[in-house]
N, C-alpha and C positions, 0 to 999 in steps of 0.2 A: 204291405210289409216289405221293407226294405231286404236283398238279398243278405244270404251269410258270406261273407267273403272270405273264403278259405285262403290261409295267406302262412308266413312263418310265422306270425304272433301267435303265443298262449293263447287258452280261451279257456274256460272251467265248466264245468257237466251244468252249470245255470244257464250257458249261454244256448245249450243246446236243449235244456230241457223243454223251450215250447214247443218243439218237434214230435211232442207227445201228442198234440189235440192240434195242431196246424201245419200245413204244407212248405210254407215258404219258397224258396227257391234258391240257388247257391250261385256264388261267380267265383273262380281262381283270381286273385290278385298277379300280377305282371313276376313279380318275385320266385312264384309257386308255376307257375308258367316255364322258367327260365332255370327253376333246380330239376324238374319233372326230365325237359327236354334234356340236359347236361351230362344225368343221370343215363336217358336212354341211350345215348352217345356214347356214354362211357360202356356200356355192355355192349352195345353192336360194335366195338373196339377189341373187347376181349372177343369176342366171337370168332370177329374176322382172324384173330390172332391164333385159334384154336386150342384155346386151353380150356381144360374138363372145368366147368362150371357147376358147380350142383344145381339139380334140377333145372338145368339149361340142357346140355348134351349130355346129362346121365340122369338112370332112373331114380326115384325116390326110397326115400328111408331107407330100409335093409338093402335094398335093389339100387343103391346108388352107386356100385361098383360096376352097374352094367352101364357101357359109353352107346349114345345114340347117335345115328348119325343125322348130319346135319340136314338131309332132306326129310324127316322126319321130327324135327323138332316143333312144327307147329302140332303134328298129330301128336307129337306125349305130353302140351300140357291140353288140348282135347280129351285125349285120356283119361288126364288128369279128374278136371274138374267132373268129367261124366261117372268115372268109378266111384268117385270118393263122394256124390249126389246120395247119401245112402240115410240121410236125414228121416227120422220120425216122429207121430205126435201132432199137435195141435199147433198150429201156425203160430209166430210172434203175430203180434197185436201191429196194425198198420205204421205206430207211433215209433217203436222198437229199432223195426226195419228201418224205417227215413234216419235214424242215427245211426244205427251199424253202418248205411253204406259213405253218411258226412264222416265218421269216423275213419274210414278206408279209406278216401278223399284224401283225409288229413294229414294221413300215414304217405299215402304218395307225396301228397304237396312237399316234404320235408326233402323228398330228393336223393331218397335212398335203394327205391326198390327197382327200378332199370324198367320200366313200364313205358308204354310209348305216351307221349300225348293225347291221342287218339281216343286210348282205350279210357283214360282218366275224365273227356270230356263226354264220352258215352255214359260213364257212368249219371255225370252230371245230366245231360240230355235227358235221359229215365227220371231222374228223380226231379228234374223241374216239370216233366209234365205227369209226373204223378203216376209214373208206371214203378210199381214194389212188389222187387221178385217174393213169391210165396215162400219161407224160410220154416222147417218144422224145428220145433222148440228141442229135441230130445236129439242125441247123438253125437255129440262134445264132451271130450273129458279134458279140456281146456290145456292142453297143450300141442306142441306144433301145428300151434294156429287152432280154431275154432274150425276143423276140417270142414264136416258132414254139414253144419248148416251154412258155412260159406262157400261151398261147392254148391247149393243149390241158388244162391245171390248169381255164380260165376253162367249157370244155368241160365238164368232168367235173361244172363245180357246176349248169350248167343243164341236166344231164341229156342231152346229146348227143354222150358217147364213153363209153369204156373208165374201169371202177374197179379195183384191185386193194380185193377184201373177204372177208375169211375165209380167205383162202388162194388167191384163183380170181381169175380173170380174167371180169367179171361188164360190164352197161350199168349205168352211172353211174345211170340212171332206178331199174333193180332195186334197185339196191343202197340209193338212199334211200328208195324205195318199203316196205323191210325195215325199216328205223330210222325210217321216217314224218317222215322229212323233205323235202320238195316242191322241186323244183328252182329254184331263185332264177330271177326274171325281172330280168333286169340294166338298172340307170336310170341316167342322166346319168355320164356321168364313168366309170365302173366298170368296164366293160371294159376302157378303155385303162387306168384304176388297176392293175386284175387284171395286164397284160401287159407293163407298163410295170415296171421295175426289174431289178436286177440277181443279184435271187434264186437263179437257177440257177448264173451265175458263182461267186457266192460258197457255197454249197452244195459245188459241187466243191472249194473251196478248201479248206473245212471238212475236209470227208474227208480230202483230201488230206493238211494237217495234222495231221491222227491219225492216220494212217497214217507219216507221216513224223516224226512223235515217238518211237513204236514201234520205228521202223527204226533212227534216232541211237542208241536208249538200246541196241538191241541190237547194232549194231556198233561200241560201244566195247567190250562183254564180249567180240565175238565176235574182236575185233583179239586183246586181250590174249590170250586159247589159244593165235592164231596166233603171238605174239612169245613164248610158252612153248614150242610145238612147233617152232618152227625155233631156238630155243638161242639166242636172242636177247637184247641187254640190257634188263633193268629201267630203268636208271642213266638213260637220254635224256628219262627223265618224270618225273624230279625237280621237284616244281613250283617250287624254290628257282632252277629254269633256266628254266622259262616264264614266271616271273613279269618278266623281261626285256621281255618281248614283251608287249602292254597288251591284247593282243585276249582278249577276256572266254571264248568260248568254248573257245579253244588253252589257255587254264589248268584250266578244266572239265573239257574233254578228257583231258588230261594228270596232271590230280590221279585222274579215274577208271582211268588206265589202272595208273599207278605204286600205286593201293591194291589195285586186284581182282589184282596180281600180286606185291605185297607176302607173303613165305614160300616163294615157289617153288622147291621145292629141284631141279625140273627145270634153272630157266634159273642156279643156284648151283651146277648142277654143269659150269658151261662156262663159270666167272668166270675162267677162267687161258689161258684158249685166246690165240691167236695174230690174232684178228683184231679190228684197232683201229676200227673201225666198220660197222654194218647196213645196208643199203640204203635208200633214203629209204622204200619201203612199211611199213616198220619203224620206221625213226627219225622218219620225219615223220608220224606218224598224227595225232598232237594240231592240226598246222597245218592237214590237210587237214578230216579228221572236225569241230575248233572253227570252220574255216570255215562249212562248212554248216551248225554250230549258231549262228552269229551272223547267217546268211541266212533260220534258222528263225523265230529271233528277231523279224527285221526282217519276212517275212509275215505272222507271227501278227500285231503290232501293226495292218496294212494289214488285214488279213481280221478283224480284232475292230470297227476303224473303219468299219469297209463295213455290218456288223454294226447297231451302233449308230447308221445313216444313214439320211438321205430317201433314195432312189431314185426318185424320184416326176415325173412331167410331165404338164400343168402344175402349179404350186404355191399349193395355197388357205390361205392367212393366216385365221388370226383375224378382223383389222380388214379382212377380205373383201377383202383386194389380190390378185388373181391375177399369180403370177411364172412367167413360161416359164424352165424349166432344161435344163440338160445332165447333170443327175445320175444319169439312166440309164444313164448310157458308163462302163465295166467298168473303163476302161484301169490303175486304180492295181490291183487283182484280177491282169488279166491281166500286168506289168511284174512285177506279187510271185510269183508263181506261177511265170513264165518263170526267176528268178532260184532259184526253191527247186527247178525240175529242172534247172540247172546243180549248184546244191549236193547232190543226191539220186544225180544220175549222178555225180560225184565219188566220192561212200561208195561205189558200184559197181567206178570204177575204179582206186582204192587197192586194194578189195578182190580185183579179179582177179588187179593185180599181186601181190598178198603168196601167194596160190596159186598163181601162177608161179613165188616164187624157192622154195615149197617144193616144186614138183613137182621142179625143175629142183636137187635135193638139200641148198638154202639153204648154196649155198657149201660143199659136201661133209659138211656134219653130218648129211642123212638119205638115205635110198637112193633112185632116182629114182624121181618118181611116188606114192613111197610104198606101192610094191608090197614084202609080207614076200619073193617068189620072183622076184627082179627078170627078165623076158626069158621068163619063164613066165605069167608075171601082167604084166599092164598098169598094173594099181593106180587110181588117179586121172587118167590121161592124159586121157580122155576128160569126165569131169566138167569137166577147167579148161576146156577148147573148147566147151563148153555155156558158162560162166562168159564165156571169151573173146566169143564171139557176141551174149548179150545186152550185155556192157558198150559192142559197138561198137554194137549196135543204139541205146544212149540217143545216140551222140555226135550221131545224127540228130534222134531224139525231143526233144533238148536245146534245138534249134535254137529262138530265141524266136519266138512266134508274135503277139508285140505288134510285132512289127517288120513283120509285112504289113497289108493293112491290103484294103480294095476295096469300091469303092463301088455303095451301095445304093439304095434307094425314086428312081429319077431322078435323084441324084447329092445329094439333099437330105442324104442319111445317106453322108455324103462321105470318112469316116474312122472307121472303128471299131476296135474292140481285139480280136478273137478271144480274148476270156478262157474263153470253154467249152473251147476248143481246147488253149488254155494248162491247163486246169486238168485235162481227158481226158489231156493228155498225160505232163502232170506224175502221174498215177495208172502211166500203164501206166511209166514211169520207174523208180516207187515197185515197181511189181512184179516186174520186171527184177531188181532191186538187190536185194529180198527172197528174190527167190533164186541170186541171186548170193552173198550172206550164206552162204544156206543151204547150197552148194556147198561154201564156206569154213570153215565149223565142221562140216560129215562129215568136210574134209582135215583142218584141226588137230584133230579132236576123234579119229581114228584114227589122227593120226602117236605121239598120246600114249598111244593103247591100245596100240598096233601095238609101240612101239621105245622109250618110258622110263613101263614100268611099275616101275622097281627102283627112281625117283624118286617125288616125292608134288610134286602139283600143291599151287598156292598154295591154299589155305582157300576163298577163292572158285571159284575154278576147279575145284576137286575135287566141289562142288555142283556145278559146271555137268556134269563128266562123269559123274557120277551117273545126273543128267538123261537125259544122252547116252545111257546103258549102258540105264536102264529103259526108252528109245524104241526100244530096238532099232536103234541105226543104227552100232554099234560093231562089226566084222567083222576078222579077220585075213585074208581069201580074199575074192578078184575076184567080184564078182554083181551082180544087176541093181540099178544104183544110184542109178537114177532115183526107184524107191520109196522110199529111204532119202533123196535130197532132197527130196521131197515131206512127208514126217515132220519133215526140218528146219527147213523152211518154215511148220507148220504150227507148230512151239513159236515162232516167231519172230512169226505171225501172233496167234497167243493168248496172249504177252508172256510166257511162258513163261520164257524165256531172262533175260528181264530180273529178274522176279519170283525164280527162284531166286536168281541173285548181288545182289540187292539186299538181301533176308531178312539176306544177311551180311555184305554191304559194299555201303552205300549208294551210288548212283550218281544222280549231279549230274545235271542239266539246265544251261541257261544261262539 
């Protein structure tokens, strides 16, 4: 794999998402080189000129009215990053961490933060050979910077915590002691640069959004089975009928759901029957499902701009202006991420519903539950009240957590964003729903083995049960069927589901 060349160019949360399952390695471009060093010039200029810097020659937060002196400024951002190490909880996941710190990268390479060269190619040095300081998930209320878990990053480079290296959990000293790189002694400005931004907020966003791409793509396949398997119409995703409606993603929606079930000779042989409309889990998937993809939309845009942004306090100019900012505060992060697990619990709770009206015989066209021996066998009963459970558990998880808010350092940091909070949560949301999904294609994907195999699913869908039948999750007789959503899950998690009906019928994004 070719390196990522950190440079001034844009780049979008795609470009960095295979940082989740692979390593890579980074170069600075010549551009990024040349604002880094300009920047650092420009601070060891004010320095020598002796003017009160924040968090250069005075203390932080409330305490930045105490002035330090100048033989003492490498020990206060020591200080620094060792008091405020106060991180707890469960470690990010290895994938997490390799983006917070290309993230941080990013933010120097712009040329804003007075950081030396040095410390900027240390970081890189770590992460091309695969040294990733240990980061605890918990202790960020997402503003002035991602403190507590990026004091532990600032830890890991000067050699006084926890690395993940090789596979193990090793001292940060070891571990460059291995690769013969010597622990940075951190100067002026650099600790609080290190601890300072919004890194970890937007890292979980990242994820989050990949995972939530995955989810959309596969619960619009996963609908259409179920508007096969309960004898449902094709006809309400006519896009000639959403084109009414201007919302971008309800036509997306709607055009994927009317083509992956374009040939259905299951839902063509219940063209004659007696009943003149579906239920809204049926009829209204495009509104609900195009929602969330126009709320995906609207994040991704916020989490690409965060991306491509200073996060930085204070701010070192060129022409050596120091600007104090507020661009460490999460809140545009956490407001977008609040809004994608209202949208992500939605695909949850469409989806419970559409397994309710099939447990409950979709209006008398299948047998209850979806048991072949109905009163001998249970069938599905119990999957939906799994399904039920978690969809109630988002309606809490959903709750915005940009709406609290509690004050911090003396009341100085008087209003923040819980965007880690927002973005943890919006994950466990995402996983909720993934198997909530998964629930919902074992029921449609065995109402179709189970009771209209004398019909042929649509061209796309008959891939998907394919799918279905080689995983093993196709059974006529009541068993343990936790394993078999666990395997649902798993083709849902490896885009399995989307990969096969895409192969035959392309499926939209917004």
């Amino acid at each position: 794999m070719e390196a990522l060349i950190i440079s001034d160019k844009s780049i979008s949360w795609i470009d960095l998402s295979y940082l989740f399952s692979s390593q890579g390695s980074l170069r600075l471009s010549q551009i990024a080189k040349k604002s880094i060093k300009k920047s650092n010039d420009a601070l060891k200029a004010v320095i020598r000129s002796g003017d009160l810097v924040y968090g250069v020659n005075t203390g932080f937060g409330k305490l930045s009215s105490v002035s330090i002196q100048k033989s003492d400024i490498k020990q206060l951002q020591l200080n620094l990053v060792r008091s405020h190490a106060s991180g707890l909880g469960k470690p990010f996941d290895n994938g997490i961490v390799r983006v917070i710190m290309v993230l941080k990268i990013l933010t120097w390479a712009k040329g804003f933060s007075g950081v030396r060269p040095k410390l900027v190619q240390h970081m890189i040095g770590m992460f091309n050979n695969g040294i990733l300081p240990v980061i605890p998930s918990l202790g960020s209320v997402g503003a002035s910077g991602d403190l507590a878990p990026l004091s532990h990053l600032a830890c890991g480079m000067i050699g006084e915590s926890n690395v993940s290296y090789n596979g193990r959990i090793v001292s940060s000293k070891k571990a460059l002691d291995k690769v013969k790189i010597n622990p940075i002694e951190l100067d002026a400005k650099e600790g609080l640069s290190l601890i300072n931004g919004t890194q970890v907020s937007t890292a979980i966003g990242i994820r989050a959004l990949f995972e939530a791409q995955n989810l959309l793509y596969s619960a619009d396949i996963i609908s259409a089975l179920s508007v096969e398997a309960s004898l449902s119409t094709r006809e309400v995703f006519n896009p000639a009928i959403h084109r009414l409606k201007k919302h971008k993603g309800q036509n997306v929606s709607a055009k994927n759901l009317y083509s992956i079930l374009n040939g259905s000779e299951i839902i063509k042989s219940h063209k004659d029957c007696n009943k003149v409309q579906d239920p809204y889990c049926m009829r209204c998937i495009p509104h609900i499902h195009g929602t969330s993809w126009d709320v995906f939309l609207n994040t991704e845009k916020t989490i690409n701009n965060e991306i491509n942004s200073i996060s930085d306090n204070p701010l070192i100019f060129p022409n050596r202006t120091i600007r104090n900012s507020g661009h460490f505060h999460a809140e545009p992060i956490a407001q977008s991420l609040d809004s994608l697990s209202i949208a992500i619990s939605e695909i949850g709770a469409i989806s419970e519903r559409r397994i309710h009206y099939i447990m409950k015989g979709a209006d008398g066209n299948l047998p209850m539950f979806g048991a072949v021996n109905s009163g001998l066998e249970s069938g599905f009963m119990i999957a939906h009240v799994t399904a039920a459970s978690l969809a109630s558990e988002n309606k809490t998880l959903a709750h915005p957590s940009s709406v609290d808010s509690i004050s911090t350092s003396g009341g100085q940091e008087d209003i923040v964003s819980m965007a880690p909070w927002a973005g943890r949560s919006c994950l466990k949301i995402i996983e909720n729903v993934r198997r909530i999904l998964a629930i919902e294609i074992l029921v449609s994907g065995n109402i179709n083995y189970r009771f209209h195999q004398k019909y042929s699913s649509s061209k796309s869908l008959k891939a998907l049960m394919s799918l279905l039948k080689k995983s093993k999750v196709l059974s006529k007789k009541d068993r343990v069927f936790a394993k078999d959503i666990e395997k649902a899950e798993e083709l849902i998690i490896n885009n399995k589901i989307f990969s096969t009906v895409n192969k035959i019928n392309k499926v939209s994004r917004v």
